[in-house]
C-alpha positions as CSV (number, residue, x, y, z in Angstrom):
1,X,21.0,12.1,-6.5
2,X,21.0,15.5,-5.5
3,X,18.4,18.2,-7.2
4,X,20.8,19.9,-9.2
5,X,22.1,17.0,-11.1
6,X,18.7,15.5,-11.4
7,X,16.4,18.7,-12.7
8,X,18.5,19.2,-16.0
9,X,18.1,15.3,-16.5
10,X,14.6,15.6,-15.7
11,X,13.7,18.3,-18.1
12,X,15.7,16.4,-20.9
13,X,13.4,13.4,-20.5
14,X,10.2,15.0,-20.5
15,X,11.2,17.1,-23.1
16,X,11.7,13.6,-25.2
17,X,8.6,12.2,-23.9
18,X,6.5,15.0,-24.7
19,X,7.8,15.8,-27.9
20,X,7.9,19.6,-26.4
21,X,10.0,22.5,-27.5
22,X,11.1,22.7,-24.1
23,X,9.9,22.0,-20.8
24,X,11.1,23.2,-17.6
25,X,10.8,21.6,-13.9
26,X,10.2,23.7,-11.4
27,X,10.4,23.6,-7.6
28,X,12.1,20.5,-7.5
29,X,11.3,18.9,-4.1
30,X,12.7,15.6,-2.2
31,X,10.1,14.4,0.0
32,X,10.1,13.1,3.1
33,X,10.4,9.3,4.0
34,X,11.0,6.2,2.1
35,X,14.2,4.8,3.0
36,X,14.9,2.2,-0.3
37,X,13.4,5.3,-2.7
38,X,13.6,8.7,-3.5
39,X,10.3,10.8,-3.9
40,X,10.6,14.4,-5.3
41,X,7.6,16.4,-6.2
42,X,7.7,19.3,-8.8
43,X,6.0,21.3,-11.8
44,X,7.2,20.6,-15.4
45,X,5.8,23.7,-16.8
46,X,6.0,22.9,-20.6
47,X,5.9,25.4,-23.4
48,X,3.1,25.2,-26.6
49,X,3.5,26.1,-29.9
50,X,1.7,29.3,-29.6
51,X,3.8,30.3,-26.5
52,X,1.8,29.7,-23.7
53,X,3.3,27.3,-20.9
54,X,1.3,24.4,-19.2
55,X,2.3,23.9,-15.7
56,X,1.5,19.9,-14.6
57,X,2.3,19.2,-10.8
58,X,4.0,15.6,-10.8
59,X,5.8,13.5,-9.0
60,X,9.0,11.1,-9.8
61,X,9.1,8.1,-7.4
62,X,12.9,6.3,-8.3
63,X,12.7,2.5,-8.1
64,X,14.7,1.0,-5.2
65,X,17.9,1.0,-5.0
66,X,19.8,-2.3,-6.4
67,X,16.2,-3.2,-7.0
68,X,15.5,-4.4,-3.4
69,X,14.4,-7.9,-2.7
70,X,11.3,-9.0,-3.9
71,X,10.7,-5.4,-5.5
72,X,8.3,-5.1,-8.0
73,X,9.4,-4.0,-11.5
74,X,8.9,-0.9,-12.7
75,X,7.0,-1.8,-15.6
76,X,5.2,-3.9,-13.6
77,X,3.9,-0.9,-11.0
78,X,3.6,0.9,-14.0
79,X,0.9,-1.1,-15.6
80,X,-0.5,-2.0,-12.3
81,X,-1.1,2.2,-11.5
82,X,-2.4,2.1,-15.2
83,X,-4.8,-1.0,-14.5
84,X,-6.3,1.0,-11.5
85,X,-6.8,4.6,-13.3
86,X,-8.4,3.0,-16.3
87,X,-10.7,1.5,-14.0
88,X,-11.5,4.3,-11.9
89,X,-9.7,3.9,-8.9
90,X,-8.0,6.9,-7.4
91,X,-4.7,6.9,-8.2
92,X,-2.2,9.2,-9.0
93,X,-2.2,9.6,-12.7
94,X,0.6,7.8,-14.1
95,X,2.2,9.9,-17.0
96,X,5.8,7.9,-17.6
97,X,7.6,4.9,-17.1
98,X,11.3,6.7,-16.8
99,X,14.3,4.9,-17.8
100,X,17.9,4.9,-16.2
101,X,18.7,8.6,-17.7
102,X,17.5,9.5,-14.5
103,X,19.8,7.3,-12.0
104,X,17.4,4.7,-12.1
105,X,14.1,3.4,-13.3
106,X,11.0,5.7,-12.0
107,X,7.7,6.4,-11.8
108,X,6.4,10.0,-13.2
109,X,2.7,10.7,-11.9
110,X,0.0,13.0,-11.4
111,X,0.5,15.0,-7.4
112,X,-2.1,15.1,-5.5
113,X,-3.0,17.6,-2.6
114,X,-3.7,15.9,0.4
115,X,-2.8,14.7,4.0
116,X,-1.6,11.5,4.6
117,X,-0.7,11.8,8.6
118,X,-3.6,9.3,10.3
119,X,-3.1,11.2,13.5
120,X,-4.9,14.3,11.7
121,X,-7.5,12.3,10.3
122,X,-8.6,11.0,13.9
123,X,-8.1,14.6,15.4
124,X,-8.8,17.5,13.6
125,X,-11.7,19.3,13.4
126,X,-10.9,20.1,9.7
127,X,-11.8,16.3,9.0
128,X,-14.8,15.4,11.1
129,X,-16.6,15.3,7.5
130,X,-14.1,12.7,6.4
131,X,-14.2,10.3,9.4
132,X,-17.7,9.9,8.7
133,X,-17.7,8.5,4.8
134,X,-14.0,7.2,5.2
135,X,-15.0,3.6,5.9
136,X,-17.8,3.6,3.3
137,X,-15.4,5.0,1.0
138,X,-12.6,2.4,1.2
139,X,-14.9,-0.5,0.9
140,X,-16.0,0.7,-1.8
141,X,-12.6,1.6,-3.6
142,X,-11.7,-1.8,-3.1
143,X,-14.3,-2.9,-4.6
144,X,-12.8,-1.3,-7.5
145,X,-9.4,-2.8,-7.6
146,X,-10.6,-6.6,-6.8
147,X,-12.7,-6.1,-10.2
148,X,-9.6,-5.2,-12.0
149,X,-9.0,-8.1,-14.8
150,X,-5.4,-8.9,-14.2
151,X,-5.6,-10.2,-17.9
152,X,-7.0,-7.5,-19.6
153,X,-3.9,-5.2,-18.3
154,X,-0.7,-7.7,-18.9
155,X,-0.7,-8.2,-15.1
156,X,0.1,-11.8,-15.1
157,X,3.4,-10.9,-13.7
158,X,2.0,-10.5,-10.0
159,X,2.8,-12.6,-7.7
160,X,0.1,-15.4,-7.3
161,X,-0.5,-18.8,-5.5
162,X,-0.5,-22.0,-7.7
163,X,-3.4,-22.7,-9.5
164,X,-4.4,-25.8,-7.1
165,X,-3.4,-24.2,-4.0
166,X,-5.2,-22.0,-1.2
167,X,-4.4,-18.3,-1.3
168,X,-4.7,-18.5,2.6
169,X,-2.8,-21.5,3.4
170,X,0.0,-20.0,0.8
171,X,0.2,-16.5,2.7
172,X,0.4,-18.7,5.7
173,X,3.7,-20.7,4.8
174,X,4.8,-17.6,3.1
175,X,4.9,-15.7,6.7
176,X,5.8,-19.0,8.9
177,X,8.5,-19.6,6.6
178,X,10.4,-15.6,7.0
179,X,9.3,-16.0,10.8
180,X,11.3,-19.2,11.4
181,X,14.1,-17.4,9.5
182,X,13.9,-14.1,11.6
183,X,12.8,-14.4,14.7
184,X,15.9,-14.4,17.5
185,X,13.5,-15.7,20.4
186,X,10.7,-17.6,21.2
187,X,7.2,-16.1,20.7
188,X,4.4,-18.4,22.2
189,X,1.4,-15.9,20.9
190,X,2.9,-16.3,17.0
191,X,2.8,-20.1,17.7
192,X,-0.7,-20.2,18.8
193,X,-1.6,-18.2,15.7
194,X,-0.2,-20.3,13.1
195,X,-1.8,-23.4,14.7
196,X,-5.1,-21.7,14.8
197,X,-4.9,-19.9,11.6
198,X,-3.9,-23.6,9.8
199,X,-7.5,-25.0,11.6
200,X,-9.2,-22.2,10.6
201,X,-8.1,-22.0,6.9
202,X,-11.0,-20.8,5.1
203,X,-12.6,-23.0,1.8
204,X,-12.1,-22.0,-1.7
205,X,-12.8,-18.3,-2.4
206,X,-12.4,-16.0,-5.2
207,X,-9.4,-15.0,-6.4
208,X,-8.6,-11.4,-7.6
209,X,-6.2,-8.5,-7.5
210,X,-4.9,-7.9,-4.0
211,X,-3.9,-4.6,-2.8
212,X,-1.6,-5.7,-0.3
213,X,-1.2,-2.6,2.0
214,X,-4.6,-1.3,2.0
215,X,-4.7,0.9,5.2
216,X,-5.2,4.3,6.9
217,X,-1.5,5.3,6.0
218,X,-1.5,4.7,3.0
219,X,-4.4,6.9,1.3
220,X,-4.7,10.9,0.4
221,X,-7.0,12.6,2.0
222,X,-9.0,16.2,2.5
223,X,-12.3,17.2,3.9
224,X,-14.0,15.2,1.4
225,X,-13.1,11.7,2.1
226,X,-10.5,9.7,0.4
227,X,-8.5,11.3,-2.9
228,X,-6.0,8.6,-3.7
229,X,-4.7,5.3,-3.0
230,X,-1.2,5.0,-2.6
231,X,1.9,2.3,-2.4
232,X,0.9,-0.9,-4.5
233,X,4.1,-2.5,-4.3
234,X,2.9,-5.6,-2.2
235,X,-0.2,-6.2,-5.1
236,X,-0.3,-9.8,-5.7
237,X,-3.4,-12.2,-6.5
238,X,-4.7,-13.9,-4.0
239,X,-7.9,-14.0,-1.9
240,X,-9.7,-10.4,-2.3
241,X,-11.0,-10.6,1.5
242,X,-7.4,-10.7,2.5
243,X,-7.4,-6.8,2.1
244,X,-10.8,-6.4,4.2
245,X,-9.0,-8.1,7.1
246,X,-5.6,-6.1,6.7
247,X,-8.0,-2.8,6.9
248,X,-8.7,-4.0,10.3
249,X,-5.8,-4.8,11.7
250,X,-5.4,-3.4,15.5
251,X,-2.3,-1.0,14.3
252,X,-3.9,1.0,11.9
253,X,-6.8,2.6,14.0
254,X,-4.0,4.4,15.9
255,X,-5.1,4.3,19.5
256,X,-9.3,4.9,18.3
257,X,-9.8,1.2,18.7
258,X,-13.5,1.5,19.0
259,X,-14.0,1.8,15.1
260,X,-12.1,-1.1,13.7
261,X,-11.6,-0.2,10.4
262,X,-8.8,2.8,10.4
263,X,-10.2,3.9,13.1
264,X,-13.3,5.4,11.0
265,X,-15.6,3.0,10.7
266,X,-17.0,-0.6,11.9
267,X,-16.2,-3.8,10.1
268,X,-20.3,-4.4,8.5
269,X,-20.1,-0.4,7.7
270,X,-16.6,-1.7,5.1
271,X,-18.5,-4.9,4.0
272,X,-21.7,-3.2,3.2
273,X,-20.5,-0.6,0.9
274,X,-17.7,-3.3,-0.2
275,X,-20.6,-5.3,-1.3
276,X,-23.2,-2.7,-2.5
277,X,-20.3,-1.1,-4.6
278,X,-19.8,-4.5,-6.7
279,X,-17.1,-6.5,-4.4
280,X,-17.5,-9.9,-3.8
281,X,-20.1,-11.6,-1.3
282,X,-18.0,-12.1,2.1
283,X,-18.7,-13.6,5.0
284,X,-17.9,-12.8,8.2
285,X,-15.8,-15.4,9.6
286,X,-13.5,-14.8,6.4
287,X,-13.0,-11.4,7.1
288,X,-11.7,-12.6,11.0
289,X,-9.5,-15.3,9.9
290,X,-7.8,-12.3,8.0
291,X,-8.1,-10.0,10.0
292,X,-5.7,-13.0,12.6
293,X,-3.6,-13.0,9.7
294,X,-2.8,-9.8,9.2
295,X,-1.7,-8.7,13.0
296,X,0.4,-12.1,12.7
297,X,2.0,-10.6,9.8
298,X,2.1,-7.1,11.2
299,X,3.5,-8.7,14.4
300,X,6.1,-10.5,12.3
301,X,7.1,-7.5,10.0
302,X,8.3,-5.8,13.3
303,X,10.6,-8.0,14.0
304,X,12.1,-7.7,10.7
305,X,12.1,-4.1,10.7
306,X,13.9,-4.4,14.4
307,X,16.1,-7.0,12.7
308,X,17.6,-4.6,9.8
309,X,18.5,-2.2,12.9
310,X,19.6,-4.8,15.4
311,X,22.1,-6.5,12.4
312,X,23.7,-2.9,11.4
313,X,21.9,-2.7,7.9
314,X,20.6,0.8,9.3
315,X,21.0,3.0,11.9
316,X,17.1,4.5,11.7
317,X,15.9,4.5,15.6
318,X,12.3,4.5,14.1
319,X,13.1,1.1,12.5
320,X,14.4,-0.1,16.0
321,X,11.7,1.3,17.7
322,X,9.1,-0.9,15.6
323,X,10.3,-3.8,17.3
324,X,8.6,-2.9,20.4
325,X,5.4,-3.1,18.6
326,X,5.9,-6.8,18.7
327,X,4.2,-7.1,21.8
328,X,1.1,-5.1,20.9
329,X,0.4,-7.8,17.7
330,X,0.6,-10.3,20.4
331,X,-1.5,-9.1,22.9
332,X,-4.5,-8.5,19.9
333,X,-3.8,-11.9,18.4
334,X,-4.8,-13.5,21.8
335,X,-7.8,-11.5,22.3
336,X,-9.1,-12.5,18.9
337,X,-8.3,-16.3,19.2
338,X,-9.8,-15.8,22.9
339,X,-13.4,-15.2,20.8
340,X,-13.6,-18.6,20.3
């Protein structure tokens, strides 16, 4: 939808939702990215009674388009961002839950100024600051959102291993099972990490409220440290270490490979304040087995990505390019099975 036919739309719905004599949206922005959704940043500057204006910066994400598979619903994400700012996380403020008068279902939140680019974080001078409470930060924000009581919020909806089975061992089969569908040619480092990963499965755990995409990537930032966490569509319940591991996956430290976790910090620098800040009591060889699983599932995600190029579905060169990234999951894989 293009801006001109969705700002009159726009100003209609909030005009219902707030119950306001008229409210106006200004500088109506599409965003870059996000190739199943549209993101479009503006100010609904909304008149009171004694004829003042308010001026609230938002931003309307749509749903994808035809729903996507295995999208979450809207509602769902909805009361999932809702969950999180209630409990203190930093989100964006969610404000509406908008219905098809806008083209399709979407999310209207709070905007918040920041940089999301990883490359600046790790560079710039105008971040040193940041880079140094980063890691303590995110451990302890996910501390946050494993405490979040999926029943408290109607979040029984997310997805969730069955009641007698292992979180790990399900995330495992999940993952072997869209690899074996996927994969156009033999990968002998994916092989070895399914076999070790299934003699490595780790006992029991707790269960919580998985982010699912907790990274460097997917956070605001400024000078201060960490102003929002973003892109919840992968939640599910499941073991809460899971996230710790994904954190540390090789990719996301973006060539500063010395600090582990985003390339900020060290892995007992995440645990420590994860722990201190309320999470639950991990343990170390949990964190690795994880940490295997998540450049396996990294590794495999490339190949997908490659695969939606390779088939026609898209002609996106950055999708294609992904592929190639294959090779660097593999080469980490081996060096952390090597450890033993």
């Amino acid at each position: 939808m293009e801006a001109g036919e969705l700002a009159p739309r726009l100003e209609a719905f909030l005009q219902r939702a707030q119950e306001a004599r008229r409210v106006q949206v200004d500088g109506l922005a599409l965003l870059a990215g996000g190739a199943s959704r549209q993101t479009w940043a503006f100010d609904a500057v909304i008149a009171q009674a004694d004829g003042e204006t308010v001026r609230v910066p938002l931003v309307l994400r749509s749903s994808p388009r035809g729903g996507g598979p295995g999208a979450m619903p809207p509602d769902l994400e909805f009361r999932l961002l809702s969950a999180a700012y209630a409990e203190g996380v930093p989100v964006p403020q969610p404000y509406f839950l908008a219905d098809e008068s806008l083209g399709a279902p979407a999310l209207i939140v709070g905007r918040v100024e920041g940089e999301t680019i990883p490359r600046r974080l790790l560079r710039d001078e105008e971040y040193a600051g940041t880079r140094r409470v980063m890691a303590g930060q995110l451990g302890a924000i996910l501390a946050r959102i494993h405490r979040i009581p999926v029943d408290k919020y109607g979040l029984e909806a997310l997805p969730a291993p069955p009641a007698d089975a292992s979180p790990a061992e399900t995330e495992v089969n999940r993952f072997e099972q869209v690899y074996r569908a996927i994969a156009p040619e033999p990968h002998p480092a994916f092989e070895l990490a399914f076999r070790w990963l299934r003699q490595h499965l780790p006992p029991g755990g707790e269960r919580a409220l998985v982010h699912g995409d907790f990274r460097v990537g997917n956070v605001i930032f400024g000078p201060e440290g960490v102003r929002a966490v973003l892109d919840w569509e992968l939640a599910h319940v499941g073991d809460p270490v899971e996230d710790l591991g994904w954190i540390c996956v090789r990719s996301w430290r973006f060539g500063n490979d010395r600090l582990p976790v985003g390339g900020v910090g060290t892995r007992e620098e995440l645990v420590r304040s994860y722990e201190q800040a309320g999470g639950f009591p991990v343990d170390a060889e949990r964190v690795r087995f994880w940490e295997v699983f998540g450049n396996l599932r990294w590794g495999i995600i490339c190949i997908m990505q490659a695969r939606t190029y390779l088939d026609g579905r898209s002609t996106s060169v950055e999708l294609a390019a992904i592929g190639r990234r294959t090779a660097e999951t593999e080469w980490e894989l081996l060096n952390l099975m090597e450890q033993d």
